[in-house]
gemmi code that builds the backbone of each chain (N, CA, C; Angstrom):
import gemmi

chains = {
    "A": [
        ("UNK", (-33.368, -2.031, -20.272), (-32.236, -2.957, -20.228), (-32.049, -3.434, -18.786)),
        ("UNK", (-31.719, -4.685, -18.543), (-31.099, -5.400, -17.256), (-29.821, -5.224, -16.694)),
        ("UNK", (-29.440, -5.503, -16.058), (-27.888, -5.850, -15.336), (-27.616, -6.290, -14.518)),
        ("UNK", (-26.945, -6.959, -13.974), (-26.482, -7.253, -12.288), (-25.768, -5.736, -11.856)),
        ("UNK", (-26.107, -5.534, -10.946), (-25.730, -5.148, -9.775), (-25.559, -5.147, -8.284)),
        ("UNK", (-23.820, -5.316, -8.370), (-23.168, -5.729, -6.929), (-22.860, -4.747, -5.995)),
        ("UNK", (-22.819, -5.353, -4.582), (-22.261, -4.251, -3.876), (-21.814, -4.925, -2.713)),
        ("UNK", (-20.103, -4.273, -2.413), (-19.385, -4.947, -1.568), (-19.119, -3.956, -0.140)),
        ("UNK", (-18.436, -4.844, 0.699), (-18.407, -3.868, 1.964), (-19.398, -3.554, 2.624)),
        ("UNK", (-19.240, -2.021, 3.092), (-20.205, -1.450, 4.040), (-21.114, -1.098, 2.992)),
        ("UNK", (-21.294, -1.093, 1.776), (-22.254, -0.762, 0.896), (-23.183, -1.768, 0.406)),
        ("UNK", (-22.315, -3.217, 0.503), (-23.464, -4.413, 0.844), (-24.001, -4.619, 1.998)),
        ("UNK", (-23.415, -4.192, 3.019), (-24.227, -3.944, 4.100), (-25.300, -3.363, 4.295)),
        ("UNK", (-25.424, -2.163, 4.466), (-26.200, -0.948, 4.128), (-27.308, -1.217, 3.017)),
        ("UNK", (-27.054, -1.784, 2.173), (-28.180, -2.004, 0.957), (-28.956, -2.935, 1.666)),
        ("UNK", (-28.183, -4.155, 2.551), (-28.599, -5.898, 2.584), (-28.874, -6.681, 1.618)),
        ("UNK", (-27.738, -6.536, 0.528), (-27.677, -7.809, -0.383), (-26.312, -7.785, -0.840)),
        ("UNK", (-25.819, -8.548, -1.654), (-24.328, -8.991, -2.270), (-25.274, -8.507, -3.646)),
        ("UNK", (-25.958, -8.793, -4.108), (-26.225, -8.617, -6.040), (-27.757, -8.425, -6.006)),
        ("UNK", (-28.063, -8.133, -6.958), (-29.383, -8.003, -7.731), (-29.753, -7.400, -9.015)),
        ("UNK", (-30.318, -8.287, -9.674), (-30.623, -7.655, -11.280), (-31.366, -7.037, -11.059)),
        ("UNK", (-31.350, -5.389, -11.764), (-32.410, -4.476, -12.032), (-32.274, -3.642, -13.427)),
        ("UNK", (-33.106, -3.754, -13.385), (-34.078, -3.065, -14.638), (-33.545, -1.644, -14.753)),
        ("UNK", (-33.321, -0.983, -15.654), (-33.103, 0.387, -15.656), (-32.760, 0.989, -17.169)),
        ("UNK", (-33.812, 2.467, -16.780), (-33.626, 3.026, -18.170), (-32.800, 4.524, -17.947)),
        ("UNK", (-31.107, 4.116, -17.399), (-30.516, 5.019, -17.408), (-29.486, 4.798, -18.241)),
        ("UNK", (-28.687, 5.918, -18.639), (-27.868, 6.273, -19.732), (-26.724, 6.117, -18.459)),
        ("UNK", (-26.404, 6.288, -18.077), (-25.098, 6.263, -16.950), (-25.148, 5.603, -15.386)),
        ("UNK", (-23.925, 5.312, -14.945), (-23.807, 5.034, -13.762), (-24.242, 5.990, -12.957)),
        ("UNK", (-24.416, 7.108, -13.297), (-24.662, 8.360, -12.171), (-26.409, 7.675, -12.266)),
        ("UNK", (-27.281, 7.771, -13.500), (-28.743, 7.808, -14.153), (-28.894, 6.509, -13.147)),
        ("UNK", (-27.893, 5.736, -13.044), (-28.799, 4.313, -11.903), (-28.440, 4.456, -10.834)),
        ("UNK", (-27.976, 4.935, -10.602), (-27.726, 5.654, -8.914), (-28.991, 6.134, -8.597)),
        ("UNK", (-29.459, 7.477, -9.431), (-30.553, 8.153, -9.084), (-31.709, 7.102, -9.022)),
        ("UNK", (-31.761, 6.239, -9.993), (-33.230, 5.338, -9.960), (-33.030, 4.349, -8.727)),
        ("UNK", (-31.584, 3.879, -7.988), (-31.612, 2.960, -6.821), (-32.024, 4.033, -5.598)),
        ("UNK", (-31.904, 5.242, -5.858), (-31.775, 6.047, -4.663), (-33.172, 6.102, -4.287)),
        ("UNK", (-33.861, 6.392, -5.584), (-35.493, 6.704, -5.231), (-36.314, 5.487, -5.219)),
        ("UNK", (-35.686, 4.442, -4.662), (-36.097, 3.128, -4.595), (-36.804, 3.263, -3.086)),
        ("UNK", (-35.523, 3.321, -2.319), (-35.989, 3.087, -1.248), (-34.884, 3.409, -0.074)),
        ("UNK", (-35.222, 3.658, 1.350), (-34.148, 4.653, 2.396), (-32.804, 4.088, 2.118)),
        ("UNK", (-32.812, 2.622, 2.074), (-31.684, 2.106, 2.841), (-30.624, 2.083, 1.515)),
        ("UNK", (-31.013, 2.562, 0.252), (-30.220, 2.475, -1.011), (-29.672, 4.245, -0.750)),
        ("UNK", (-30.610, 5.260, -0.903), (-30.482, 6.433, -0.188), (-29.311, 6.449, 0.664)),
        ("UNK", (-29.356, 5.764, 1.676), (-28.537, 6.138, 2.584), (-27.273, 5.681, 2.594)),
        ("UNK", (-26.756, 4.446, 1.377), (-25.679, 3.884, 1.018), (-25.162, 4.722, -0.116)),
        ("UNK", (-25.460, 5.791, -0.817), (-25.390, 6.182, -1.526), (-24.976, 7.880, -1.144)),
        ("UNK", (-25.277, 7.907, -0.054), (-25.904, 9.427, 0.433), (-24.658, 10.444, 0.089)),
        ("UNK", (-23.166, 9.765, -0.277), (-21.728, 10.439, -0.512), (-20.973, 9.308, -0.788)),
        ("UNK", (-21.837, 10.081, -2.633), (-21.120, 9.044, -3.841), (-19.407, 9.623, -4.033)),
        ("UNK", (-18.764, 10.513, -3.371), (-17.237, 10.781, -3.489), (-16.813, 9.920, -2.739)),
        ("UNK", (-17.528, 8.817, -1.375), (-16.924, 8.043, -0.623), (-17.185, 6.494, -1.243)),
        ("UNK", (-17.271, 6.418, -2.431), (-17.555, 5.544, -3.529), (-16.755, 5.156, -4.454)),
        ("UNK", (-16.505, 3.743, -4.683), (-15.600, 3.652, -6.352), (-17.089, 2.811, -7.208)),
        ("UNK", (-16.899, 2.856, -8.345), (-17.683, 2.180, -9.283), (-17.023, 1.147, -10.037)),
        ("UNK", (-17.122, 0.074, -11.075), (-16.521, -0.795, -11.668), (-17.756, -1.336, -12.568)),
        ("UNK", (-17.041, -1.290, -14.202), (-18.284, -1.357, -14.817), (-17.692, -2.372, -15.795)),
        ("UNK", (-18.331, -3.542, -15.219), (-18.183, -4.522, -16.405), (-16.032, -5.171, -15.812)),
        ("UNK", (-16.105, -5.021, -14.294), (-15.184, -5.248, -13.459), (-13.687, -4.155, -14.091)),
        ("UNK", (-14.138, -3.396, -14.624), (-12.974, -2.405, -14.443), (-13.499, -1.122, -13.526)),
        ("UNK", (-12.379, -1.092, -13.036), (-12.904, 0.848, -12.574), (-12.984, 1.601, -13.596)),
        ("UNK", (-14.211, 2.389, -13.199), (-15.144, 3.373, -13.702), (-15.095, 4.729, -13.057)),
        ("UNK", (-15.858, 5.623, -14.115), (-16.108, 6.949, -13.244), (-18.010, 6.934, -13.230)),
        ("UNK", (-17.905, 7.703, -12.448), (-19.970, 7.567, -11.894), (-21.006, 8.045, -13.583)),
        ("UNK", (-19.712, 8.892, -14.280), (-20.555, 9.337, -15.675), (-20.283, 8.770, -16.709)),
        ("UNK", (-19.958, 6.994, -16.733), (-19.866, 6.380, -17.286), (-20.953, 5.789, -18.045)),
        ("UNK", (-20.942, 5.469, -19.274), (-22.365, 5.093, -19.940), (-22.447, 3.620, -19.708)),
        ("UNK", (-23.983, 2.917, -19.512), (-24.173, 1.845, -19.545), (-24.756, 0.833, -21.019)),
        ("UNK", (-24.254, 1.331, -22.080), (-24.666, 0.899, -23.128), (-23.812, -0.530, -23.439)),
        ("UNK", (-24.663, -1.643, -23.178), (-23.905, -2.951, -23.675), (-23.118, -3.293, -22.393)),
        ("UNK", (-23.437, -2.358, -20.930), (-22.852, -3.283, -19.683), (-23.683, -4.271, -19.163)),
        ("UNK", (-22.900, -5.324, -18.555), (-23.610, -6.634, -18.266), (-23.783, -6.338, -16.645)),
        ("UNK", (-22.581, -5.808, -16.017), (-22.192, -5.648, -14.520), (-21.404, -4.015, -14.322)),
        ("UNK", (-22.282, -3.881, -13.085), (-22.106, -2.790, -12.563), (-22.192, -2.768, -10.691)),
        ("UNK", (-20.447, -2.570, -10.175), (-20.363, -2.703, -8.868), (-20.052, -1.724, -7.974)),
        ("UNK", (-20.719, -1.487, -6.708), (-20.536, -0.162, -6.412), (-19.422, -0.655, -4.693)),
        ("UNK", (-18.636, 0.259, -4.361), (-17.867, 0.063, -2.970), (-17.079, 0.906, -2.638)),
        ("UNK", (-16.718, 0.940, -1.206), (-15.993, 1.988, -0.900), (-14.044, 1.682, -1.530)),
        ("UNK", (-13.747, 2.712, -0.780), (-12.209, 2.667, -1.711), (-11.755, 1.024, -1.351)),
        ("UNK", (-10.664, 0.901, -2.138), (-10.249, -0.935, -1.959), (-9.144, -0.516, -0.524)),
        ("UNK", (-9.492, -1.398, 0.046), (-8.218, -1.726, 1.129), (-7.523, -3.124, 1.096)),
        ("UNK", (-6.723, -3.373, -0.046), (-5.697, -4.586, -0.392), (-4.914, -4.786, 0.028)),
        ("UNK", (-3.262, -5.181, -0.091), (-2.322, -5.635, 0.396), (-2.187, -6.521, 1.743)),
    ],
    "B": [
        ("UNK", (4.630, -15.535, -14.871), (3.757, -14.707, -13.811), (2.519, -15.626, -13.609)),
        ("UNK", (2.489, -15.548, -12.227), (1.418, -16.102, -11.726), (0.269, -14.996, -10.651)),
        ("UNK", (-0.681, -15.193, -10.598), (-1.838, -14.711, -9.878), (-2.614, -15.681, -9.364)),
        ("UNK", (-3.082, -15.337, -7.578), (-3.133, -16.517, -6.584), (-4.377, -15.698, -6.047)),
        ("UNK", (-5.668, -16.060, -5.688), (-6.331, -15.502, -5.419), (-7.096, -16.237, -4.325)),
        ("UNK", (-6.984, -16.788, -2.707), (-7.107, -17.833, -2.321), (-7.468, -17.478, -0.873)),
        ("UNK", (-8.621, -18.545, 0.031), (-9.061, -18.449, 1.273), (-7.904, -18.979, 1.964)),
        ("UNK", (-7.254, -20.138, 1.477), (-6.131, -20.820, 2.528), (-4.853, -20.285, 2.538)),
        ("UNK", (-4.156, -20.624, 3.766), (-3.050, -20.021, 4.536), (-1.810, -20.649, 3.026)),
        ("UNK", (-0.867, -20.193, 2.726), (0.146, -20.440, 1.837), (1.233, -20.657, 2.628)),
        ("UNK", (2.501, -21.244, 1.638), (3.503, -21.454, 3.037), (4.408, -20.827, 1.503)),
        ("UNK", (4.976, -19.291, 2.872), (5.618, -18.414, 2.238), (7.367, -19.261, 1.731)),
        ("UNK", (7.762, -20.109, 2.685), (9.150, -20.534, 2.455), (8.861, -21.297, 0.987)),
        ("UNK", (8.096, -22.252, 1.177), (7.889, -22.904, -0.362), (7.731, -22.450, -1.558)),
        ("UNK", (6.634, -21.452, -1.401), (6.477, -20.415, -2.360), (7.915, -19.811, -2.771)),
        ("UNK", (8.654, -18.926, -2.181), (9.831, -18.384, -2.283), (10.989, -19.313, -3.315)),
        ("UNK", (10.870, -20.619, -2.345), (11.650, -21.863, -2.760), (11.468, -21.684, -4.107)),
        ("UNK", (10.400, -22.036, -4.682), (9.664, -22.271, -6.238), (10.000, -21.448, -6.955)),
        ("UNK", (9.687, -20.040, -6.208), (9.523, -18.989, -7.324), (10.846, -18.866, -8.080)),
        ("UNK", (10.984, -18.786, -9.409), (11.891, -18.894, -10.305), (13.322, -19.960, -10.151)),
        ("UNK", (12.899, -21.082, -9.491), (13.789, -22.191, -8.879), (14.228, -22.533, -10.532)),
        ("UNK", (15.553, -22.653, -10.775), (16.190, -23.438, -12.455), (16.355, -22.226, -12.689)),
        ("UNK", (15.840, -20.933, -12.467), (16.183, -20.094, -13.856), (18.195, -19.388, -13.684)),
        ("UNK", (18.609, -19.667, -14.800), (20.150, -19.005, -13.993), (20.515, -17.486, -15.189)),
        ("UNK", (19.046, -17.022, -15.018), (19.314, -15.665, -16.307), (19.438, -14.713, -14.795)),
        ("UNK", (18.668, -15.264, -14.019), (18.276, -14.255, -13.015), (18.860, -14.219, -11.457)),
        ("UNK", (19.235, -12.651, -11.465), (20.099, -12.462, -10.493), (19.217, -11.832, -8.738)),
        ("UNK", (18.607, -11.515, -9.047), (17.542, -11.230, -7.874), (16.525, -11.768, -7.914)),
        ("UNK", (16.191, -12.058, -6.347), (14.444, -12.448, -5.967), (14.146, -11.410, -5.267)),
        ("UNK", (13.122, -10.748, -5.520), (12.678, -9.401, -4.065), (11.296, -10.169, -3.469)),
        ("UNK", (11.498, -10.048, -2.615), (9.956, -10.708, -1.782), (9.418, -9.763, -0.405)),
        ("UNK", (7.720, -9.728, -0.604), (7.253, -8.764, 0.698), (6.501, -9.748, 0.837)),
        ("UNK", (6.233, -10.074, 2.174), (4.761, -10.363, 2.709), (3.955, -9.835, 3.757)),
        ("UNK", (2.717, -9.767, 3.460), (1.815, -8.393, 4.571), (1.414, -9.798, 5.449)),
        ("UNK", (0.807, -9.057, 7.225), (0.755, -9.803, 8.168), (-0.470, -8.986, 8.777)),
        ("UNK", (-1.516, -9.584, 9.302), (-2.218, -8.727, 10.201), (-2.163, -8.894, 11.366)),
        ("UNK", (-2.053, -7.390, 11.257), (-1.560, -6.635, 13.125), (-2.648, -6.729, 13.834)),
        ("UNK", (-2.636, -6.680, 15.362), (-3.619, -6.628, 16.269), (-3.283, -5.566, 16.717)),
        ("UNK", (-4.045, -4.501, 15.811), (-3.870, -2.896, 16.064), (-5.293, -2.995, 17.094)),
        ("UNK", (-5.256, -2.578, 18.368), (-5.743, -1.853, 19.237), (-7.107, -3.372, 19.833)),
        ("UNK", (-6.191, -4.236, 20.155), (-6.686, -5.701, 20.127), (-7.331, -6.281, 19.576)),
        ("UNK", (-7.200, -6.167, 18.402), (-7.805, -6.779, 17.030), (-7.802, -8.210, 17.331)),
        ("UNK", (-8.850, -9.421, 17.434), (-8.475, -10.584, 17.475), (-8.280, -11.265, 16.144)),
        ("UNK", (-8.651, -11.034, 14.930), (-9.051, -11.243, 14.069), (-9.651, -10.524, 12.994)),
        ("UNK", (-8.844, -10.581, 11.281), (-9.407, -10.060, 10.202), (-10.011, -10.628, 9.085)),
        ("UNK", (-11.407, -10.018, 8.442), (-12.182, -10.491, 7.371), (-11.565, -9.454, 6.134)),
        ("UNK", (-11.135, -10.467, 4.924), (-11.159, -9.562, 4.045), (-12.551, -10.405, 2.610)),
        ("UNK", (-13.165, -8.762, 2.261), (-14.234, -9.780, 0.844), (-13.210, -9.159, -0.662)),
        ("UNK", (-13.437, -9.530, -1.202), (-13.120, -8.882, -2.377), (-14.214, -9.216, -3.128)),
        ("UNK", (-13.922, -8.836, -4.678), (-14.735, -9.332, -6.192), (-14.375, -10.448, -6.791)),
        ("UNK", (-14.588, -11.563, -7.079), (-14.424, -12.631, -7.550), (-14.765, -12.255, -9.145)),
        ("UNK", (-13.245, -12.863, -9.942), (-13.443, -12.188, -11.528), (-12.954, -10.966, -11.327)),
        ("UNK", (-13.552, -9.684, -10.864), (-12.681, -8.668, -11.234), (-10.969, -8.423, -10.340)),
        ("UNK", (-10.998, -9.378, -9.033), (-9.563, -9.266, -8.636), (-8.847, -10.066, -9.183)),
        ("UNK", (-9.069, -11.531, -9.580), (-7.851, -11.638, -11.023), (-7.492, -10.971, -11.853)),
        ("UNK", (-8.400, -10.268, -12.274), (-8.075, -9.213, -13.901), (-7.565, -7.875, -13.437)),
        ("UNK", (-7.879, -7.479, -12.321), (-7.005, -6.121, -11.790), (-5.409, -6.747, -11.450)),
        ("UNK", (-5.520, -7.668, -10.457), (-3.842, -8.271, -10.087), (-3.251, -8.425, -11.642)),
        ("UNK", (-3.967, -8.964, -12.877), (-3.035, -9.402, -13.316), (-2.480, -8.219, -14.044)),
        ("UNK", (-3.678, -7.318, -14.488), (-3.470, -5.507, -15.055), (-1.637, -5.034, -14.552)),
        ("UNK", (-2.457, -5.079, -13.211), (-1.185, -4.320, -12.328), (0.036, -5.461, -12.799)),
        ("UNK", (0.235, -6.351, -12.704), (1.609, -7.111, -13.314), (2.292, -7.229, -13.972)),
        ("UNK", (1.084, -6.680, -15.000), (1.468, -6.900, -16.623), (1.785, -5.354, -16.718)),
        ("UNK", (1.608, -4.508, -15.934), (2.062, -3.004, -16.251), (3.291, -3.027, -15.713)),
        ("UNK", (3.776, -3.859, -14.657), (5.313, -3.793, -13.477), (5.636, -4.376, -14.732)),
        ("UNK", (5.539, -5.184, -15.420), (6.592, -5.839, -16.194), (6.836, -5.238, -17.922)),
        ("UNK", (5.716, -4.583, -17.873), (5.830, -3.375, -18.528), (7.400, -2.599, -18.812)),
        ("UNK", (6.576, -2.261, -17.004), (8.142, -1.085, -16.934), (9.520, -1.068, -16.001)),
        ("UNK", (9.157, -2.597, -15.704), (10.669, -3.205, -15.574), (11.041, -4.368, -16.146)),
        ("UNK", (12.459, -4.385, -16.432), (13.019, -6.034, -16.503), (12.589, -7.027, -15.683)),
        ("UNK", (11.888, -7.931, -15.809), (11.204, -9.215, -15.328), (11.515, -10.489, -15.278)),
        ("UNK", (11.972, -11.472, -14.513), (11.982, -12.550, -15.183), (11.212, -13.200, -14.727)),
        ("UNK", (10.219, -12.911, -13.792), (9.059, -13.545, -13.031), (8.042, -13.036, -12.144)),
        ("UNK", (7.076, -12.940, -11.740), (6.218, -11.719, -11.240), (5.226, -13.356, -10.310)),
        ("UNK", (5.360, -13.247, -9.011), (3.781, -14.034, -7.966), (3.405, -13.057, -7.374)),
        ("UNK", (1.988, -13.171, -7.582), (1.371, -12.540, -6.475), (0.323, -13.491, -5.928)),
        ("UNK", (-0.024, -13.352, -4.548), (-0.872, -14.346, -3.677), (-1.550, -13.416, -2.889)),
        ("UNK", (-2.774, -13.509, -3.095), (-3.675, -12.473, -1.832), (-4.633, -13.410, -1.040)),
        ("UNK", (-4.880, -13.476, -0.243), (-5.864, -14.147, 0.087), (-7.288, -13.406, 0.697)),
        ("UNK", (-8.128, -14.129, 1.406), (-9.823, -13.752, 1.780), (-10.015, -14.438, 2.667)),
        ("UNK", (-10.773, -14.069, 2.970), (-11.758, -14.465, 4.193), (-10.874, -14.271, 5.383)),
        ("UNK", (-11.632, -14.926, 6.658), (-10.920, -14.787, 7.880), (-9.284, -15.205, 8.232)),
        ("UNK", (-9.009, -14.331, 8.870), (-7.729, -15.072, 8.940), (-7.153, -14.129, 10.636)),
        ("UNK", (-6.315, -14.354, 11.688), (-6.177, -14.190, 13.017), (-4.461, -13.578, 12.499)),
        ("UNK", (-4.492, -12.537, 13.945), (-3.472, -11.921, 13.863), (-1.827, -12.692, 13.605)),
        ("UNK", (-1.133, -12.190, 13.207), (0.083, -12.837, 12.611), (0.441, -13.643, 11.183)),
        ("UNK", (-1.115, -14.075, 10.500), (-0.945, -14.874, 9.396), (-0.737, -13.849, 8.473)),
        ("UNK", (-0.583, -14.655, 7.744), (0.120, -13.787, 5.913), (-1.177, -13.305, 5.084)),
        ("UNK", (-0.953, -12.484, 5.142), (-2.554, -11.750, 4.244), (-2.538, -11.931, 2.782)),
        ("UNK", (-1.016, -11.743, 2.089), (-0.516, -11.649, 0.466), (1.239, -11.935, 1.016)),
        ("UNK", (1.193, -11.836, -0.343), (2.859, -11.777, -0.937), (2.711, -11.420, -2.251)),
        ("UNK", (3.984, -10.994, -2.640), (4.042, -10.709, -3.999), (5.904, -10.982, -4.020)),
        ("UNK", (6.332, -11.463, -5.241), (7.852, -11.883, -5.050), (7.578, -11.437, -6.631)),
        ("UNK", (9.253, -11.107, -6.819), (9.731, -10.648, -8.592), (11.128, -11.288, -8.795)),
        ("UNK", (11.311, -11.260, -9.785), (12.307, -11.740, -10.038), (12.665, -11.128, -10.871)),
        ("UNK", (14.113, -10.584, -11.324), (14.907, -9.683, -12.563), (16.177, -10.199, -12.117)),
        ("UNK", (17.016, -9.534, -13.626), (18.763, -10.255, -13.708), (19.305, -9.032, -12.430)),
        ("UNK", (18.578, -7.819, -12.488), (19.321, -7.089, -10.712), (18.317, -6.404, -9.997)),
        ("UNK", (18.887, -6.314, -9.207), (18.112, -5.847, -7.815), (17.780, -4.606, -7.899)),
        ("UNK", (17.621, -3.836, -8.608), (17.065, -2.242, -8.749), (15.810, -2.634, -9.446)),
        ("UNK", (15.624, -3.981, -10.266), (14.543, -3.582, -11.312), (13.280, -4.632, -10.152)),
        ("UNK", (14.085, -5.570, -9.655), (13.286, -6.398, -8.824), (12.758, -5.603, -7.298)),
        ("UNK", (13.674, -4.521, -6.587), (12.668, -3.942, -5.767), (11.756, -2.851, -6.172)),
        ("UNK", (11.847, -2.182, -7.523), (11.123, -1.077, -7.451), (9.631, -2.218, -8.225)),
        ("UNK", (9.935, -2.912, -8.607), (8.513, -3.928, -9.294), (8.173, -3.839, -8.412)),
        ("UNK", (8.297, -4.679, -7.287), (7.939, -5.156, -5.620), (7.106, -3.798, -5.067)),
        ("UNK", (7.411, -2.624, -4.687), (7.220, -1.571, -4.304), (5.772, -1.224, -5.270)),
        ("UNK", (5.887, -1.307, -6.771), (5.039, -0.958, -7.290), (3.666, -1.725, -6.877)),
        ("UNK", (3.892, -2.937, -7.353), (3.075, -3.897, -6.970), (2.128, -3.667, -5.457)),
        ("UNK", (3.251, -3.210, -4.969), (2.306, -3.297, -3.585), (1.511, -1.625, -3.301)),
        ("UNK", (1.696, -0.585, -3.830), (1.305, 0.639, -4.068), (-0.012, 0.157, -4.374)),
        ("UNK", (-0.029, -0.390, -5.581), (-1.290, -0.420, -6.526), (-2.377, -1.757, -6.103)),
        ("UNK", (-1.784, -3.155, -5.748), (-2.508, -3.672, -4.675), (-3.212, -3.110, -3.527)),
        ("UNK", (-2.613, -2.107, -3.027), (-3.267, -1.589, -2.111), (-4.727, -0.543, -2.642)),
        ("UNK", (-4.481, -0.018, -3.288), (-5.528, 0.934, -3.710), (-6.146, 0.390, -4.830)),
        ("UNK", (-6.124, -0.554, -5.912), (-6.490, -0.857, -6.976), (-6.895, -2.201, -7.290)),
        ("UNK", (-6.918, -2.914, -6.386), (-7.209, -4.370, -6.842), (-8.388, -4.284, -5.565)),
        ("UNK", (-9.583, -5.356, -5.749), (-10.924, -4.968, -4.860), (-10.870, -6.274, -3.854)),
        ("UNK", (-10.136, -5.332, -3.136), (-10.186, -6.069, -1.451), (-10.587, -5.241, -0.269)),
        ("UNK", (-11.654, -5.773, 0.710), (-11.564, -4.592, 1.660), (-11.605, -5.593, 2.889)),
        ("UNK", (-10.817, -4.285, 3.606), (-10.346, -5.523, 4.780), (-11.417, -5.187, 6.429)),
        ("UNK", (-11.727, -5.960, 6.844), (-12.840, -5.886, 8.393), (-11.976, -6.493, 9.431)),
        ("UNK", (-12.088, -4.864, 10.228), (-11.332, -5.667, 11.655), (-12.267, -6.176, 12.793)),
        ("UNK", (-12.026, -6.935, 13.142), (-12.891, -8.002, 14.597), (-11.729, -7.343, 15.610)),
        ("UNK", (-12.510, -6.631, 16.835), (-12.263, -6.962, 18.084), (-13.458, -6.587, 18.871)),
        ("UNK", (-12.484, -6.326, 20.481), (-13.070, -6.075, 21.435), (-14.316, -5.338, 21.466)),
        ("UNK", (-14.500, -3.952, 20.106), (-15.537, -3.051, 20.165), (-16.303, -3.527, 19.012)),
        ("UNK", (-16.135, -4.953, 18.589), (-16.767, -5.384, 17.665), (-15.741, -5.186, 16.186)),
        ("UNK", (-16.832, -5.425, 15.339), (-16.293, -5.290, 13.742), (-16.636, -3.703, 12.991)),
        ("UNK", (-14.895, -3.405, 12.304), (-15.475, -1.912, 11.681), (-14.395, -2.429, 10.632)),
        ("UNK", (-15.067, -1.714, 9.364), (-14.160, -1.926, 8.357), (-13.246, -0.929, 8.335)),
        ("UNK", (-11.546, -1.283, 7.639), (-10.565, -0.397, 7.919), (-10.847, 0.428, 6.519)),
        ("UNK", (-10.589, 1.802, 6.441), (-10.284, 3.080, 5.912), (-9.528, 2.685, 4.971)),
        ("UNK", (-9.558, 3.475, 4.093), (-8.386, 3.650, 3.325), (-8.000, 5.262, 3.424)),
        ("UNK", (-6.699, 4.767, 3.053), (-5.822, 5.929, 3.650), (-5.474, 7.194, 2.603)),
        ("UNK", (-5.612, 8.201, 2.734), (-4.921, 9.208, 1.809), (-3.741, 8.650, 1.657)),
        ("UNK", (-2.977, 8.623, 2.126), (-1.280, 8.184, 1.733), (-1.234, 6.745, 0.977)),
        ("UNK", (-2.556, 6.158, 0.850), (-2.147, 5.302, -0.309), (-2.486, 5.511, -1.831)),
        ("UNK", (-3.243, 5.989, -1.521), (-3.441, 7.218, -2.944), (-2.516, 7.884, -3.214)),
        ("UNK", (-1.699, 8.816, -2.491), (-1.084, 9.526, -2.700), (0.437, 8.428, -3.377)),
        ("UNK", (0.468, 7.754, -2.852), (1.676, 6.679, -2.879), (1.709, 6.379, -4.687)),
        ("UNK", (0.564, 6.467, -5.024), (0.295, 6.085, -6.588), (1.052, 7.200, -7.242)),
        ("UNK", (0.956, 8.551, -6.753), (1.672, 9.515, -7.605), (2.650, 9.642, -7.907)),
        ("UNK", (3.943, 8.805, -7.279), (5.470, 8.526, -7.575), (5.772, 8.167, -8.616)),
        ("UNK", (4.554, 7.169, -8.970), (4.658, 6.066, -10.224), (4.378, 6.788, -11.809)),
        ("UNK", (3.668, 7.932, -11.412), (2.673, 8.633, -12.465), (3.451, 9.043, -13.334)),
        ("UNK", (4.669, 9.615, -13.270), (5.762, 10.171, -14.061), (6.147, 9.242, -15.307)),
        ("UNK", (6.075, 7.736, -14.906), (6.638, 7.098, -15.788), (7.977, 6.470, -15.200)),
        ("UNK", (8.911, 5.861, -15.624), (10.128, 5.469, -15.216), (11.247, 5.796, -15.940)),
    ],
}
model = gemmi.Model(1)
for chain_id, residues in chains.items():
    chain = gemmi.Chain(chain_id)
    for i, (resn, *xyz) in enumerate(residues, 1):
        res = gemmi.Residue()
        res.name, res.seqid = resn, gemmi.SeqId(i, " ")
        for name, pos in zip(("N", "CA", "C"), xyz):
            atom = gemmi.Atom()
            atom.name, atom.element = name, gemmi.Element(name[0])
            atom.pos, atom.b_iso = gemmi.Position(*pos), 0.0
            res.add_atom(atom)
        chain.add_residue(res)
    model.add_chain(chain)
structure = gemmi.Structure()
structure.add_model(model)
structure.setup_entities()
């Protein structure tokens, strides 16, 4: 299955992109974590302390052991700083 | 209720003016607006958010304040991108027939804006650009609400 996946902040930083569709045969947000991690350093190292992380799946917040069955979008970032 | 999701500067008096202008059910307006500080010579702040998911979180959070207070009107305005110390970052204004139900909306609103709607804010100065933290105490700020009303 496909998806977009975004990433904002210092976590689009760190990656060097805003989005990208990838391919993945994981059952959860945690299962595509692991397959971006063993991609390559600079996903690794944006990733390296997923508790300093929020997720959003399909633009709601999520938890990391969330299933991806029938998600279109999946966004990863550090906590929101609004107001 | 309205939701404002916008790069350009707003003009808070007009806004205010508008907000619930004719209605005569309603006895309070509560209004906040955030400003960025030039904490530690900040010349200037970037905020990005999510496009699509910060409409649908602002409007979540609105539709829950009005939930669990008397309402007779709910704005909120956030804005993005760059913007220099002193300008208006957001507002959020409520409106109810009294003033207990219109500041604790206000209060809520801005609790959960802060931690729950996807904005993150980048400070520019002198030592360059670092993005700002989020704070335990705004998390924690959510737990007042948790009880219910």
């Amino acid at each position: 299955m496909s998806l977009d996946v975004l990433y904002f902040a210092w976590v689009r930083e760190r990656i060097g992109l805003p989005k990208e569709r990838v391919e993945t045969g994981a059952d959860t947000v945690s299962g595509l974590v692991d397959e971006l991690v063993a991609r390559e350093e600079r996903y690794a190292a944006a990733f390296a302390d997923r508790s300093a992380l929020r997720v959003a799946v399909d633009q709601e917040l999520a938890d990391f052991d969330a299933p991806l069955t029938g998600v279109r979008e999946v966004a990863f970032f550090p906590p929101m700083t609004g107001g | 209720m309205a939701v404002r999701v916008q790069a350009a500067p707003f003009d808070l008096g007009a806004e205010v003016t508008a907000f619930a202008e004719g209605r005569t059910d309603l006895g309070a307006v509560v209004t906040f607006t955030g400003l960025v500080r030039a904490d530690g010579g900040a010349t200037a702040m970037e905020i990005e958010h999510y496009p699509g998911m910060t409409e649908r979180a602002i409007a979540a959070i609105a539709d829950e304040a009005a939930r669990r207070w008397s309402l007779g009107d709910v704005l909120v305005i956030h804005r993005h991108g760059r913007m220099a110390p002193g300008e208006a970052i957001m507002m959020v204004a409520t409106a109810a027939r009294h003033r207990a139900d219109a500041f604790a909306a206000a209060e809520f609103l801005m609790d959960y804006l802060k931690s729950r709607a996807p904005f993150w804010k980048k400070e520019l100065g002198p030592d360059g650009a670092a993005w700002v933290a989020a704070k335990d105490a705004d998390e924690s700020a959510l737990e007042r609400w948790s009880g219910g009303t």
